[in-house]
MIFI-299437 format. One line per field, with one value per residue (C-alpha): residue in one letter; x, y, z. Coordinates in nm, 4 decimals. Layout:
<pts>
type = (A | ...)
c1 = (X | ...)
c2 = (Y | ...)
c3 = (Z | ...)
</pts>
This chain:
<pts>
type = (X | X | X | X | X | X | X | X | X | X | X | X | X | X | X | X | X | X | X | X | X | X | X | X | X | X | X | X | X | X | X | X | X | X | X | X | X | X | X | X | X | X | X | X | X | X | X | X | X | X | X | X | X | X | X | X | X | X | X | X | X | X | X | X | X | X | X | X | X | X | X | X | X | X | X | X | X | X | X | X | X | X | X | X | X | X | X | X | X | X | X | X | X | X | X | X | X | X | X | X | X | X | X | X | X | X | X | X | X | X | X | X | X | X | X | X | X | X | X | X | X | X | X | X | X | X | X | X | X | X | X | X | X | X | X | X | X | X | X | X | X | X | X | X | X | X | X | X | X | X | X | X | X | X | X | X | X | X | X | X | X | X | X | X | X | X | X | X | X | X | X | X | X | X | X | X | X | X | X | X | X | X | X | X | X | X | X | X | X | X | X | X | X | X | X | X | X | X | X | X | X | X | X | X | X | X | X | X | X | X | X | X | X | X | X | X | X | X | X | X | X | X | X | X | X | X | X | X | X | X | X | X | X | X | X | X | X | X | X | X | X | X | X | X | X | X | X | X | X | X | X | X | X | X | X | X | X | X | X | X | X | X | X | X | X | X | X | X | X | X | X | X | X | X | X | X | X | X | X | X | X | X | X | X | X | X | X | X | X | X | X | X | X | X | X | X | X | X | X | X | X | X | X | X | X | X | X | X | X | X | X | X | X | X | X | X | X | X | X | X | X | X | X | X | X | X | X | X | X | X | X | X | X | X | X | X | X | X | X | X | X | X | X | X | X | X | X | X | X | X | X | X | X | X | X | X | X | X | X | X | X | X | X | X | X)
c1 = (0.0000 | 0.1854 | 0.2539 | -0.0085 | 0.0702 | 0.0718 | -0.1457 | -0.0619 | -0.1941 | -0.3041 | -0.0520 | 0.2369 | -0.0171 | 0.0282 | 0.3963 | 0.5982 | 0.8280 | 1.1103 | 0.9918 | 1.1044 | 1.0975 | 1.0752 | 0.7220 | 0.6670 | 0.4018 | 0.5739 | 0.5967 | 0.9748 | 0.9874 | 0.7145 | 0.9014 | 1.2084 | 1.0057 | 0.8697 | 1.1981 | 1.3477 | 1.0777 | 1.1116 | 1.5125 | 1.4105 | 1.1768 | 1.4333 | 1.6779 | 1.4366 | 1.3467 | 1.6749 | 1.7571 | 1.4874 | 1.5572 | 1.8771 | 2.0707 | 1.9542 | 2.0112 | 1.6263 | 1.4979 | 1.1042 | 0.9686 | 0.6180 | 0.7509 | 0.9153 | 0.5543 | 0.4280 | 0.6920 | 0.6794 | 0.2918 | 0.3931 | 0.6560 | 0.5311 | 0.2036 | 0.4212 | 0.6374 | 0.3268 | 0.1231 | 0.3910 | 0.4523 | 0.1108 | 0.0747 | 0.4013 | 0.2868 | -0.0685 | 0.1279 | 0.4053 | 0.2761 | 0.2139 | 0.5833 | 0.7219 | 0.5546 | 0.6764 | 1.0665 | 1.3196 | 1.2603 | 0.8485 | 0.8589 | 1.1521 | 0.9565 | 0.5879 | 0.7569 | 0.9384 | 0.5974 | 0.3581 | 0.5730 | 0.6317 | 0.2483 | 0.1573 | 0.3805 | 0.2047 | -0.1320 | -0.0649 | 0.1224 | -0.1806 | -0.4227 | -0.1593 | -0.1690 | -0.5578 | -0.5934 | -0.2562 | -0.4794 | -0.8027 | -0.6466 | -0.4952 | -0.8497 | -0.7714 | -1.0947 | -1.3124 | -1.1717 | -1.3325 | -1.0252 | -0.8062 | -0.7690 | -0.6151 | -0.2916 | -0.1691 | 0.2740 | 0.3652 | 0.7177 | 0.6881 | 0.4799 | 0.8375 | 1.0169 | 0.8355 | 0.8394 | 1.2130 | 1.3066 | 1.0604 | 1.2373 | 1.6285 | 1.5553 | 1.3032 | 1.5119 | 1.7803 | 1.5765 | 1.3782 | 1.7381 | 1.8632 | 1.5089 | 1.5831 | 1.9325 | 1.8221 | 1.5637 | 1.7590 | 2.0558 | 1.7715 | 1.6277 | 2.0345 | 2.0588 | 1.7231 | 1.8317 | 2.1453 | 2.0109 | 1.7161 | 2.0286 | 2.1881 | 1.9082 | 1.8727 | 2.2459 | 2.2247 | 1.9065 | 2.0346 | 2.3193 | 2.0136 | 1.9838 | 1.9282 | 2.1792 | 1.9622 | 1.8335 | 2.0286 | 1.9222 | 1.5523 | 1.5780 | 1.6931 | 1.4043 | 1.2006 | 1.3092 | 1.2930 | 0.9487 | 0.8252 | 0.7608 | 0.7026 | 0.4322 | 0.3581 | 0.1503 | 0.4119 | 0.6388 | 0.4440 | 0.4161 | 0.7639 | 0.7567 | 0.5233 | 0.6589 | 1.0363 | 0.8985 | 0.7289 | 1.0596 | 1.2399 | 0.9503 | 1.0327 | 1.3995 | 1.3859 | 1.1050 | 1.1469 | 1.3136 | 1.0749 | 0.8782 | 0.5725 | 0.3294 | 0.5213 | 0.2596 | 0.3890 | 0.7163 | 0.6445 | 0.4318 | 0.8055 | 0.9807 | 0.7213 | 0.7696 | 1.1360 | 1.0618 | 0.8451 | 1.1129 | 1.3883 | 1.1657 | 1.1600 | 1.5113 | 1.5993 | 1.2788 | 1.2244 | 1.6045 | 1.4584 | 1.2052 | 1.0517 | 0.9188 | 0.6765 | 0.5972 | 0.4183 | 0.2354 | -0.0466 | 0.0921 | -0.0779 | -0.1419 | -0.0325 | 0.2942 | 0.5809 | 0.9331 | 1.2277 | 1.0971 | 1.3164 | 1.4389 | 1.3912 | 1.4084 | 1.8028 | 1.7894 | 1.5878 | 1.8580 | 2.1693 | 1.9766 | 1.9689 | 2.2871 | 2.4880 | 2.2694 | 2.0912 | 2.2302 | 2.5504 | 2.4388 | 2.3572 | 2.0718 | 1.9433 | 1.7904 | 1.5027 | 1.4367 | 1.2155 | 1.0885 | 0.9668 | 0.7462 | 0.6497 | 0.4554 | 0.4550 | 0.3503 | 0.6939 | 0.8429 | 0.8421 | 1.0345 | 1.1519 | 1.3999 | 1.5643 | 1.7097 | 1.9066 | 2.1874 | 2.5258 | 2.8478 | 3.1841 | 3.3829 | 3.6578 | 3.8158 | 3.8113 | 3.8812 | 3.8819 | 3.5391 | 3.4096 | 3.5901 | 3.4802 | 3.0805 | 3.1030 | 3.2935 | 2.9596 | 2.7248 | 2.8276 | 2.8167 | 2.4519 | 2.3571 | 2.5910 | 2.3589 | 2.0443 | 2.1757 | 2.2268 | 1.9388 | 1.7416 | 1.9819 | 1.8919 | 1.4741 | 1.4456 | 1.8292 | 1.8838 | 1.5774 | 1.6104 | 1.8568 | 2.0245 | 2.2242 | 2.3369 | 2.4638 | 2.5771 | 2.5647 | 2.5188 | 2.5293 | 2.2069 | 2.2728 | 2.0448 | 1.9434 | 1.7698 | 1.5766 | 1.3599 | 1.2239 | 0.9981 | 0.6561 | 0.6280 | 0.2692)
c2 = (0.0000 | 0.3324 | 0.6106 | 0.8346 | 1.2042 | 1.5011 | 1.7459 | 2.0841 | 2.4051 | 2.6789 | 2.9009 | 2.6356 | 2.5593 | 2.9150 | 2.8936 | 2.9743 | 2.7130 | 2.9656 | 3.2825 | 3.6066 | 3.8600 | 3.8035 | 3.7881 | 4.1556 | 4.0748 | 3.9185 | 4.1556 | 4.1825 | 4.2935 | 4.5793 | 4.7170 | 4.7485 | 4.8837 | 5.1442 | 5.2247 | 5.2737 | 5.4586 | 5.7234 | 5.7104 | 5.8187 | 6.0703 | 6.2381 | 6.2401 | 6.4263 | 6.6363 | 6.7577 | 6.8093 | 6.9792 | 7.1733 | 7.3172 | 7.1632 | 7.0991 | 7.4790 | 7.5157 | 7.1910 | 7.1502 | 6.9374 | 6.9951 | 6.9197 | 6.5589 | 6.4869 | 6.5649 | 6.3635 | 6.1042 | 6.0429 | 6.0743 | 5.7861 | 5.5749 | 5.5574 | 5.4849 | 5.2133 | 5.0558 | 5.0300 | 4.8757 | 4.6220 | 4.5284 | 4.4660 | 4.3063 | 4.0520 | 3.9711 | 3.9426 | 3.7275 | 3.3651 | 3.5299 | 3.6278 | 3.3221 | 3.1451 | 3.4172 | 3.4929 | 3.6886 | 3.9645 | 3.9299 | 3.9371 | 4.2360 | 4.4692 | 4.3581 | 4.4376 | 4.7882 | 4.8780 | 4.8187 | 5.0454 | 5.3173 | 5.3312 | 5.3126 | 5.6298 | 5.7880 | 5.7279 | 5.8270 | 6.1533 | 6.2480 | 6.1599 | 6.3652 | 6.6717 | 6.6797 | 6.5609 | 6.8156 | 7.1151 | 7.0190 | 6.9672 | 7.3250 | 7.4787 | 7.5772 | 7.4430 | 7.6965 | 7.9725 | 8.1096 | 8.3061 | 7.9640 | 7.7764 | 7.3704 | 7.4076 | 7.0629 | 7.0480 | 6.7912 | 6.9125 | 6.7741 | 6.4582 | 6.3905 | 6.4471 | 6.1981 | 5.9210 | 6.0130 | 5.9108 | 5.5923 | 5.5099 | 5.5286 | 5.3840 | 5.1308 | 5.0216 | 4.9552 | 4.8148 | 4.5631 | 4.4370 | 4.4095 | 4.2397 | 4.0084 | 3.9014 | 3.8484 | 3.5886 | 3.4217 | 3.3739 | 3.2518 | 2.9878 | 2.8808 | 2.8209 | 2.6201 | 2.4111 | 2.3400 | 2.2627 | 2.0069 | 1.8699 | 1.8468 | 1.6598 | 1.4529 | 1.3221 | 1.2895 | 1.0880 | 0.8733 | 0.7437 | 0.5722 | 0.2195 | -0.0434 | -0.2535 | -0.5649 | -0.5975 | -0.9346 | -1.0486 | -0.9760 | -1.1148 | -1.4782 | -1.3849 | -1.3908 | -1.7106 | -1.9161 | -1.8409 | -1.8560 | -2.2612 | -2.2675 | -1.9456 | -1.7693 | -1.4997 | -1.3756 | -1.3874 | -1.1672 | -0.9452 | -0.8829 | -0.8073 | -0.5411 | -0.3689 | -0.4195 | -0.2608 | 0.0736 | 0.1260 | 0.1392 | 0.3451 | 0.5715 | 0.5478 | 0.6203 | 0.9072 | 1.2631 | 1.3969 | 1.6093 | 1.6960 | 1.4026 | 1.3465 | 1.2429 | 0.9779 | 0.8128 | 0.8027 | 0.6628 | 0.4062 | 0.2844 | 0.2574 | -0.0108 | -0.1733 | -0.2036 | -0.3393 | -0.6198 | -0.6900 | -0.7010 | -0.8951 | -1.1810 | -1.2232 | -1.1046 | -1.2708 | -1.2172 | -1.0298 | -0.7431 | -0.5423 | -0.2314 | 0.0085 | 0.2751 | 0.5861 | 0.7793 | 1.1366 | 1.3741 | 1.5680 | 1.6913 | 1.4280 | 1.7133 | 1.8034 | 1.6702 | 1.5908 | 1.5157 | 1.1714 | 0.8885 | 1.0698 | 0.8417 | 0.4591 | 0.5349 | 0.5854 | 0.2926 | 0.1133 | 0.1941 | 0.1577 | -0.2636 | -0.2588 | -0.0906 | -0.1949 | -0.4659 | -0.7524 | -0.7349 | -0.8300 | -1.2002 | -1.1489 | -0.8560 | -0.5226 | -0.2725 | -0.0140 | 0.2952 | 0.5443 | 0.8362 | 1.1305 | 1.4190 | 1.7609 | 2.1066 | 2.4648 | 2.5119 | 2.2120 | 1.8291 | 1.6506 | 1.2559 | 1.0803 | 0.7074 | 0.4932 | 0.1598 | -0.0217 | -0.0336 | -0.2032 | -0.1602 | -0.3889 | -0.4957 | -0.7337 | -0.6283 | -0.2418 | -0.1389 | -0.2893 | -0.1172 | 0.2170 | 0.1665 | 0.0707 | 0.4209 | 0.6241 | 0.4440 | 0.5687 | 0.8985 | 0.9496 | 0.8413 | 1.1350 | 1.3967 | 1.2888 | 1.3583 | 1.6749 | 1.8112 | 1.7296 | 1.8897 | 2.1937 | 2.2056 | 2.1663 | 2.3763 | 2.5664 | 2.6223 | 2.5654 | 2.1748 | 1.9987 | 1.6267 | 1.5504 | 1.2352 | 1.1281 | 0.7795 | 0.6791 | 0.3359 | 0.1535 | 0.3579 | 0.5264 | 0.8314 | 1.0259 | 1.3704 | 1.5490 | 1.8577 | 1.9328 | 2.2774 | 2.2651 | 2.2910 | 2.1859)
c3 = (0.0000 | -0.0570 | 0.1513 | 0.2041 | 0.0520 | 0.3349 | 0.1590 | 0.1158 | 0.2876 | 0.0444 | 0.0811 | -0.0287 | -0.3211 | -0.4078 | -0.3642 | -0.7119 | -0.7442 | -0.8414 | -0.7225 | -0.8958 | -0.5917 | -0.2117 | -0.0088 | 0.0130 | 0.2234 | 0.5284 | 0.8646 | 0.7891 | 0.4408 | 0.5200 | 0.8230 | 0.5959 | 0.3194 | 0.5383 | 0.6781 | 0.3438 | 0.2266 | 0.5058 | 0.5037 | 0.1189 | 0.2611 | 0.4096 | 0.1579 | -0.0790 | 0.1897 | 0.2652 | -0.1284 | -0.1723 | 0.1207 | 0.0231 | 0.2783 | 0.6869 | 0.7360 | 0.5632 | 0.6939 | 0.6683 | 0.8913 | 0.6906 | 0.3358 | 0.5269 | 0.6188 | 0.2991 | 0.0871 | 0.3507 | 0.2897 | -0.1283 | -0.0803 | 0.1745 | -0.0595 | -0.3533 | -0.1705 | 0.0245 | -0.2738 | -0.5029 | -0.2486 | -0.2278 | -0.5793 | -0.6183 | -0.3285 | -0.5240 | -0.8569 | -0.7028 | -0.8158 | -1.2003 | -1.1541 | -1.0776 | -1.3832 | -1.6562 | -1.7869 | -1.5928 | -1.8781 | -1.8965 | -1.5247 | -1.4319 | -1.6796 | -1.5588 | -1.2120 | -1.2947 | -1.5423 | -1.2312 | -0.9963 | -1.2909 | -1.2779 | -0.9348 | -0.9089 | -1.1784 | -1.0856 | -0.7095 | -0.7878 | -0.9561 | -0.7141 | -0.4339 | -0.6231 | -0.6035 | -0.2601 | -0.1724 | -0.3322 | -0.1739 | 0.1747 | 0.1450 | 0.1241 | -0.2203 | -0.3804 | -0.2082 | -0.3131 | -0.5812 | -0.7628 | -0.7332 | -1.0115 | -0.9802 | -1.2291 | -1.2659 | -1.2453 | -1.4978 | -1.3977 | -1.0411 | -1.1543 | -1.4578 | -1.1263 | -0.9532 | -1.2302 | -1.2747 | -0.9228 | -0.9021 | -1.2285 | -1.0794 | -0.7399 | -0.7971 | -1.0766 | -0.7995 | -0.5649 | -0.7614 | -0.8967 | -0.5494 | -0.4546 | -0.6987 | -0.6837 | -0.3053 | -0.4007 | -0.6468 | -0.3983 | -0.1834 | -0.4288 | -0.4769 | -0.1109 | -0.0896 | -0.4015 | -0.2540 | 0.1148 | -0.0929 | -0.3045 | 0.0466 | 0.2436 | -0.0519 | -0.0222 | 0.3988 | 0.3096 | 0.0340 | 0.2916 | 0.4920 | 0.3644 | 0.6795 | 0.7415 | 0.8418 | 0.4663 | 0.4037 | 0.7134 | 0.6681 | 0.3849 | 0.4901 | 0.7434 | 0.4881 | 0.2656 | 0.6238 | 0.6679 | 0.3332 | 0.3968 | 0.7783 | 0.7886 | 0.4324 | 0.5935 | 0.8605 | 0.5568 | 0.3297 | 0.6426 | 0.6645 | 0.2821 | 0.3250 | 0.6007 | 0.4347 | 0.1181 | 0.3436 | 0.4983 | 0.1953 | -0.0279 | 0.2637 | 0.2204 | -0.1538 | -0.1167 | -0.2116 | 0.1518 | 0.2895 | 0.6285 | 0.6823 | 1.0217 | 1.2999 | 1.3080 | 0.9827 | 1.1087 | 1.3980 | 1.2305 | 1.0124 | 1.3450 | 1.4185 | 1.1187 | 1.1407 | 1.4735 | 1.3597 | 1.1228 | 1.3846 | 1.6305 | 1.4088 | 1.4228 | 1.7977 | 1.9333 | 2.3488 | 2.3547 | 2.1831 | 2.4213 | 2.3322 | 2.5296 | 2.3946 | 2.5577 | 2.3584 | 2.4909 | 2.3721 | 2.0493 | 1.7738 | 1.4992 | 1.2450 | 1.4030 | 1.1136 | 1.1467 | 0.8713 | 0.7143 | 0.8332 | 1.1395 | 1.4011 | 1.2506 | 1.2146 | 1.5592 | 1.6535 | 1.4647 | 1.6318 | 1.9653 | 1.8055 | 1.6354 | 1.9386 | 2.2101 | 2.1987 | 1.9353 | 2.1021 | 2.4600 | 2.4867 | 2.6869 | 2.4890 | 2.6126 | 2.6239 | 2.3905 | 2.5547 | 2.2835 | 2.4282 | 2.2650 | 2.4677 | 2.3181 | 2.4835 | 2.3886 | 2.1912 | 2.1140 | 2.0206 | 2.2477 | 2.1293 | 2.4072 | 2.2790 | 2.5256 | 2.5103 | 2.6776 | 2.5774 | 2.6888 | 2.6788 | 2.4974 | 2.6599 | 2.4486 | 2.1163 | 2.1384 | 1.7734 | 1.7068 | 1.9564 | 1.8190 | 1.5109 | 1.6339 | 1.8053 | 1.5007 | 1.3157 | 1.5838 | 1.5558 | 1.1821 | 1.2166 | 1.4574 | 1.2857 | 0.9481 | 1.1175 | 1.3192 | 0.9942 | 0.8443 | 1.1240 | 1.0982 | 0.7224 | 0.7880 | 1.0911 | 1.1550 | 1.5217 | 1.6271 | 1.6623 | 1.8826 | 1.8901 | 2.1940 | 2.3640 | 2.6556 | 2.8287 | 3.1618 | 3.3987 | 3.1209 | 2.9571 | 2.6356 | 2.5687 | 2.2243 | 2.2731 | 2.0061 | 2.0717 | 1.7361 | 1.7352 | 1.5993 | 1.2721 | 1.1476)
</pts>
């Protein structure tokens, strides 16, 4: 039965694949809009002024209202046309881009020199005529032409660096994800052969659940339900029961979370495996896995314990079972880094013979 697909949410529908300009519409990108849109302001201000000898703290208002109209607006229709964007040509979509902001400016330095006149009390005096300056609205269109110019290439070298880093991170995950293939595939497969004559339908089991671990394996690496992945763990554990038998215990303890909460695909049945491959298969009594999932306001919370021994005897085996160990949790602490940055956390720790993986994931839904 295949995988079930996690569906979208309408704004990653609406998500250009390659998108031609930042989201003008986030909190961020207004705040700096606004910012340089009064830093503007007062550089007109000031030229016009002559210097800050014959500063006007009434013609910074009124150019401030003129640009922050200009800017705001432009933004705003940049942000509604950014999915058209992202489906046209770099040359169809930088002139669609600078044409829109060319006339937002020209429409809106109309409209101010009306609204400037009427709010100056103008209109009801009879003797005063409404002369329209083309000269100031050139002027206008002249500056909107040089510095939006600028800042729509600068806009857009910023989002194409962007898309270059989130290529490279996918191509990234893709490789960290690729190097997860389980070891125990020869093994469940002579699982598998043995039990094909003794008890067909445990042995078509294990096909099934051999074949969802590695559909997952070979998927497209992305974020899935940490339901699902919790479901493959218990798979692979059915698989490696077969061949451990009573020496492999497992312990779930699994919390309240929300069913939507998602975490790198694959993340945790690496895990699951070391705990064997370290932990259990080399004791000749076995051991207990505990799998613990915990939820809070903030965070996801996932804790993996299983025993471990020291070997003794053979020294390098055991050096080279822990240089093995941690390649496996440097792979997924980088493939949490690449999904969620900072935000996530792997740590480990060993201690009476109890060997602990910690992974605080934060909600992403």
């Amino acid at each position: 039965m295949p995988a079930p697909r996690v569906k979208n949410t309408r704004a990653e529908a609406r998500e250009p694949i390659n998108p031609f300009l930042p989201d003008l519409c986030s909190s961020q990108a207004l705040f700096l809009l606004v910012l340089v849109a009064e830093l503007l302001a007062l550089l007109l201000t000031i030229s016009a002024s002559s210097g800050l000898r014959d500063f006007s703290w009434d013609k910074l208002a009124l150019i401030s209202v003129q640009v922050q109209w200009i800017v705001l607006f432009s933004a705003m229709a940049l942000c509604r046309m950014r999915f058209w964007l992202g489906q046209q040509t770099q040359v169809q979509a930088g002139t669609a881009s600078y044409a829109l902001v060319l006339v937002i400016t020209l429409v809106l330095s109309t409209l101010g020199q009306w609204i400037i006149y009427g709010a100056s009390g103008l209109l009801f005096v009879d003797d005063q005529q409404f002369t329209f300056d083309y000269w100031l609205l050139l002027d206008n269109l002249v500056i909107a032409a040089i510095l939006s110019g600028i800042l729509l290439r600068y806009l857009y070298l910023q989002q194409q660096l962007h898309n270059q880093q989130q290529a490279e991170m996918q191509a990234r995950i893709q490789a960290l994800q690729s190097r997860i293939r389980p070891h125990f595939l020869f093994n469940s497969m002579n699982a598998i052969a043995s039990l094909i004559s003794t008890d067909p339908d445990t042995a078509e089991r294990v096909v099934e659940d051999l074949s969802e671990l590695f559909r997952a394996s070979l998927a497209e690496p992305t974020l899935i339900p940490l339901e699902r992945e919790l479901t493959l763990c218990k798979h692979y554990l059915e698989i490696e029961q077969l061949r451990l038998g009573r020496r492999l215990q497992v312990d779930w303890q699994i919390g309240s979370y929300n069913r939507e909460v998602k975490i790198p695909s694959l993340m945790l049945q690496p895990l699951v495996e070391n705990a064997i491959f370290h932990g259990v298969e080399p004791m000749p009594k076995g051991g207990k896995i505990t799998i613990k999932v915990s939820q809070n306001d903030k965070q996801l919370s996932i804790v993996i314990c299983n025993p471990y021994v020291l070997a003794k005897k053979n020294v390098q085996n055991h050096e080279h079972s822990q240089r093995h160990n941690r390649m496996a949790l440097d792979n997924i602490r980088r493939r949490l880094t690449a999904h969620f940055g900072g935000a996530a956390r792997l740590s480990s720790s060993a201690e009476n013979g109890i060997f602990t993986t910690y992974i605080f994931c934060p909600l992403a839904v």
